[in-house]
N, C-alpha and C positions, 0 to 999 in steps of 0.2 A: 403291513405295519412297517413302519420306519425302522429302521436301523438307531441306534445311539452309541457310543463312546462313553465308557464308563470311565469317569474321570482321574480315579485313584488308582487306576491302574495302566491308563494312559502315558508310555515314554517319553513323549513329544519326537516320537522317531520320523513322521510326516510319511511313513512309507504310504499310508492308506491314501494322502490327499490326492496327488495325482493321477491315481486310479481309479478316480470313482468317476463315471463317465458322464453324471448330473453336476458335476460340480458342488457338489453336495456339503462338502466337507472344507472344513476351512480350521485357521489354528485360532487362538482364544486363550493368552496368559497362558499360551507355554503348553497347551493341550490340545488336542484336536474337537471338535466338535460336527455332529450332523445336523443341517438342517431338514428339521423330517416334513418339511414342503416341497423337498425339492429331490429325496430320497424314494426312488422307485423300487431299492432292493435289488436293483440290477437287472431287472427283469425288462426283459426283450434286448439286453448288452449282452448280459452272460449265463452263467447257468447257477453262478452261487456268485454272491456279493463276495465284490472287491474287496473291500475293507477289511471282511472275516478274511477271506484269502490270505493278503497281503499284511497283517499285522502280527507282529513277530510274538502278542503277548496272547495264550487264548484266552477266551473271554471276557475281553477286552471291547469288538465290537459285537452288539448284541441286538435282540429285536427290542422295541420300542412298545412294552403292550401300553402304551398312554395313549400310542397313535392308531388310527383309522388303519384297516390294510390298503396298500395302496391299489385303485383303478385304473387299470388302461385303458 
């Protein structure tokens, strides 16, 4: 499953953007957003998503159950 950005609790801090190694992540009126097309979850970069990683708010980035899991 894709990852998401829960909007309302989104800093617009951008720590997560340039860490996510799909390019994934992009900002959107002041919030960051995932596109969960292009969201692997990290998988075969790291060992836990970037975004959870690096975002200072928890729960903040989340799994996505609206999305497919993603296939390698």
């Amino acid at each position: 499953m894709a990852y998401k950005i829960v909007a309302s609790q989104c800093t617009g801090c951008s720590a997560c953007e340039p860490e996510c190694p799909n390019v994934a992540i992009r900002e959107k009126n002041g919030i960051f957003v995932i596109d969960p097309k292009k969201c692997t979850e990290c998988m075969g970069h790291f060992d836990e998503p970037q975004c959870v990683a690096v975002c200072p708010v928890d729960g903040t980035c989340v799994i996505d159950n609206a999305q497919p899991r993603y296939q390698a």
